[in-house]
N, C-alpha and C positions, 0 to 999 in steps of 0.2 A: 452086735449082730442082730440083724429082724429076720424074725421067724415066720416063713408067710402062712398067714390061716388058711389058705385052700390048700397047698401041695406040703407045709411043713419044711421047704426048703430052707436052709440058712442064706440070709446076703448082708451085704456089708449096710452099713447103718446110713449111707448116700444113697443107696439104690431106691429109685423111684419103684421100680415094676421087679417083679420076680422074675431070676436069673430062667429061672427054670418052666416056669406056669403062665409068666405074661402076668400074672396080676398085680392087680395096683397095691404098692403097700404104703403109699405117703403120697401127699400132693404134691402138687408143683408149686414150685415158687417161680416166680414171674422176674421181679427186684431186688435189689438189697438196699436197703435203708444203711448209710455211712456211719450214724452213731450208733445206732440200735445194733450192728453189726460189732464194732468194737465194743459195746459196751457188754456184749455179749461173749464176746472174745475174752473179756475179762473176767466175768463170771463162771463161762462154761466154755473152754478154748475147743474141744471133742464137737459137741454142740454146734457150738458156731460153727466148725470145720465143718459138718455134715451138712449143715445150712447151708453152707458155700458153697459145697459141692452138685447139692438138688437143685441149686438157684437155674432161672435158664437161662438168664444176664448176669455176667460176671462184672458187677458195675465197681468203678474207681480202683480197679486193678492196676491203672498207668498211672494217677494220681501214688498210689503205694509204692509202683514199682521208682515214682521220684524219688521218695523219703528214703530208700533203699539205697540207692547207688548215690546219692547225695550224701549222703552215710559212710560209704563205706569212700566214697574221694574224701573227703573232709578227714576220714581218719588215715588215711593213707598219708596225704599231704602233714597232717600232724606229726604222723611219727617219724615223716621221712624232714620235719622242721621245714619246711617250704618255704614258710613265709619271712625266711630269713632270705627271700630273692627279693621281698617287697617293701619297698617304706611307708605302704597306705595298707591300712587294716579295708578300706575300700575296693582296690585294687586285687586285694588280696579273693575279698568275698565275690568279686565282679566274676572273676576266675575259674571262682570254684563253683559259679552258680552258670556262669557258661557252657563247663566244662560238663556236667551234670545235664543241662538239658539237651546237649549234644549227645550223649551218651546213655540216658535213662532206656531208650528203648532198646538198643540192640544189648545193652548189657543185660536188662533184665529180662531180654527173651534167651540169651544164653544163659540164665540161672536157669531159668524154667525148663529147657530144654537139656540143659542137664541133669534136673532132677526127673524128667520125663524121659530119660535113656538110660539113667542108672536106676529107676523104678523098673525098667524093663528088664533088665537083668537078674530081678528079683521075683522077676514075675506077677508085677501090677498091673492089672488090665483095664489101668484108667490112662484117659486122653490126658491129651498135651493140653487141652484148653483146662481142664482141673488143675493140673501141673502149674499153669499160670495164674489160676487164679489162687491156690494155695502158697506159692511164692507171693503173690501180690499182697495179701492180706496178712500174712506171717509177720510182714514188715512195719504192719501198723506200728509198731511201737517209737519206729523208727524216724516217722513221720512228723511225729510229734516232737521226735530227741531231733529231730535236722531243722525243723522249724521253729521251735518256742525255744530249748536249752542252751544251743549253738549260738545264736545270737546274743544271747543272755550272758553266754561264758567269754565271750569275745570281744561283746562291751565290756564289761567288766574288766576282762586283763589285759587288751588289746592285743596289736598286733604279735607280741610278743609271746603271747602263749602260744600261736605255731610257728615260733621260731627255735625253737629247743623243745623237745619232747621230755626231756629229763632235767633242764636247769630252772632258774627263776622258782622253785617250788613255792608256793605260797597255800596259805589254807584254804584260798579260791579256786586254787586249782589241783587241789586235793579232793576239795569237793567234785569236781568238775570230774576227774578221773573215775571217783565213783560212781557219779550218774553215768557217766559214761558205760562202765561194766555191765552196773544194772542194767540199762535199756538193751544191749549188746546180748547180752545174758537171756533177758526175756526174750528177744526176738529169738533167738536161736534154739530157745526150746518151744517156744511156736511153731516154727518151721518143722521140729522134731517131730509134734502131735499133729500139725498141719499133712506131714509125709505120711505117719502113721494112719490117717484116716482112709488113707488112698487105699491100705490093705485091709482085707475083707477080719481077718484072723486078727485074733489079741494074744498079748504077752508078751516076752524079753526077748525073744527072737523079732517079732515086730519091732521093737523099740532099738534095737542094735541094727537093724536093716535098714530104718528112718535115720538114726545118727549118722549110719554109712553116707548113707544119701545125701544128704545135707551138709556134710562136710565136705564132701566130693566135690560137689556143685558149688558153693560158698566159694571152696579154695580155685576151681576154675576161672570164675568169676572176679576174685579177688585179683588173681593173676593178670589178668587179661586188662585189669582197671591200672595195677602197676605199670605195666609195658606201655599202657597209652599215656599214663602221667610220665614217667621219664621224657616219653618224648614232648610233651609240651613245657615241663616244668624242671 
């Protein structure tokens, strides 16, 4: 929370001008710089969120929101063994990289705008464009696990590591599993402090309200990525 020096008012730690007075309590940011952003995110995820929220260009949002929903087909397809329809680990990637850019934006404006209607219920009284750009960036981590890991685990075992989610085990794709979690893991508690920032107030009642959210919103999302893979896959 910033406490404004003319009127003493409390506002949340994104707020440019006080709530209450009109005054300026932090500049503007114009940009976001793409590494300096994540590199920030990993140092100071609070930080970065509030930076992202002051910013007045919400830049590489739809770049993030790919890494996301690329993500989250590719694990879908994994667990549901998909690529047991394919004989080409090619074939297989053409697919999922189709299917993904077909679908990056309305999927990832239905996270957003789910986390931006169950924030309302909670009584946040941040915009949908905040909403999209804290889902966008939550996902960095994601970005990185769909682009550099994905490929790496897929050469590696071929087609055959999504063609059974549970058989073939081997210690590559033990490992695989793990990174998996981890990146999974991290993004989701991004997303938790990403929602969190949207509310002005601190503590465990924020942090149970942000979990809310985020699951809510994930699992619609998630759903919704299901029912369109059946029917294609």
């Amino acid at each position: 929370m910033i406490s404004c020096p003319n009127c003493n008012e409390l506002n949340s730690n994104s707020f440019q001008i006080c709530k209450k007075c009109g005054f300026i309590l932090q500049d503007k940011i114009a940009n976001l710089d793409f590494f300096q952003t994540c590199w920030m995110i990993l140092e100071s995820p609070t930080n970065a969120f509030n930076k992202i929220l002051r910013a007045e260009h919400k830049n590489f949002v739809l770049l993030l929101f790919y890494g996301l929903i690329s993500t989250i087909i590719f694990i879908i397809t994994w667990f549901n063994a998909s690529g047991k329809n394919f004989d080409n680990l090619i074939y297989y990637l053409l697919l999922i990289q189709l299917i993904s850019i077909v679908t990056f934006l309305p999927l990832g404006f239905v996270c957003a705008l789910s986390i931006y209607l169950t924030s309302k219920i909670f009584q946040s009284k941040n915009s949908f464009i905040n909403c999209y750009a804290i889902t966008g960036w939550s996902s960095m981590p994601l970005l990185f696990y769909f682009v550099i890991f994905v490929p790496i685990g897929l050469g590696i075992e071929g087609i055959s590591f999504v063609s059974s989610f549970t058989s073939n085990i081997t210690s590559n794709s033990i490992l695989f599993y793990g990174i998996s979690i981890i990146f999974i893991t991290y993004f989701f508690i991004l997303l938790i402090i990403g929602i969190s920032s949207l509310f002005g107030s601190v503590g465990y009642v924020k942090f149970v309200k942000s979990f809310i959210i985020a699951l809510m919103s994930l699992s619609i999302t998630i759903f919704i990525a299901v029912k369109i893979l059946n029917q294609i896959i």
